[in-house]
ZADRENMAR-650113 format. One record per residue (C-alpha): residue in three letters; x, z, y. Coordinates in steps of 0.5 Angstrom, whole numbers, padded with zeros to 4 digits, always signed. Each point is the difference from the previous one (the first is absolute). Layout:
BEGIN
ALAXZY...
***
This chain:
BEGIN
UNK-0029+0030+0058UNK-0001+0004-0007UNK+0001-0004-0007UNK-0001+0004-0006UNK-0001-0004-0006UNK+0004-0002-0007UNK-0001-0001-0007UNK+0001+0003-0006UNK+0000-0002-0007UNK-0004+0005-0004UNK+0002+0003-0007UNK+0007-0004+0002UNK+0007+0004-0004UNK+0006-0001+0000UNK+0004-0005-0006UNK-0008-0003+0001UNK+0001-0004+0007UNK-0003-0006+0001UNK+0005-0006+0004UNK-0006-0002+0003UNK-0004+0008+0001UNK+0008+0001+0004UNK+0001-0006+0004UNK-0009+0001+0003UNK+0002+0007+0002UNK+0006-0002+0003UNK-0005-0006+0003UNK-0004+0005+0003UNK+0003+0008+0000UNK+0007-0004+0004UNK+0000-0007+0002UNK-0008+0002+0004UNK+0001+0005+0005UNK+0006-0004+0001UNK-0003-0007+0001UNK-0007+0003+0003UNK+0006+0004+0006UNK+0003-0006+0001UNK-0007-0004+0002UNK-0003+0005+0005UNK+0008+0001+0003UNK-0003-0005+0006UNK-0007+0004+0000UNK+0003+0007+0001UNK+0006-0003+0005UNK-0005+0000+0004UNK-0001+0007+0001UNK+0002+0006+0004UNK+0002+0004-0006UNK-0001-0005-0007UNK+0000+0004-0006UNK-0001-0001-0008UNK+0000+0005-0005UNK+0001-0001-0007UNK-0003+0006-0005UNK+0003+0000-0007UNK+0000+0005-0005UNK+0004+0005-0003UNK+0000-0004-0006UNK+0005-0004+0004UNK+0004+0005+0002UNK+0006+0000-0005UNK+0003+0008+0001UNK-0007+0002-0001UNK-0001-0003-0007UNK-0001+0003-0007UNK-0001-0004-0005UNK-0001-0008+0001UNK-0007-0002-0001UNK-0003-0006+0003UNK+0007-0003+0001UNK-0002-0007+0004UNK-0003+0005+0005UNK+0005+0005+0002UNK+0005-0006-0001UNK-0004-0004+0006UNK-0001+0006+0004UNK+0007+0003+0000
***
């Protein structure tokens, strides 16, 4: 399986983070590949060789980062 989805708060800066556009990024970009893994685990067990891949984005990735923009994003992401 290969799952490549997220959300991301257009326009979004640093010092203008909504609780609401954080906690949904969370929701989405961490909490559902977690949850989605973990409802097809019983499904993929059966297999010979099971494999799920995550794509993510180098927005996620914190040694890669040069400035902060779309913070709830890369937060999620990392």
């Amino acid at each position: 399986m290969i799952a490549n989805a997220g959300m991301l708060v257009r326009g979004e800066r640093f010092g203008e983070i909504s609780e609401a556009d954080l906690k949904q990024s969370f929701r989405v970009n961490a909490l559902g590949p977690v949850l989605l893994t973990q409802a097809l685990t019983p499904l993929l067990a059966r297999g010979k060789r099971p494999r799920i891949v995550y794509l993510s984005s180098v927005l996620g990735s914190i040694a890669s980062r040069d400035s902060f923009y779309v913070p709830s994003y890369c937060i999620s992401k990392a």
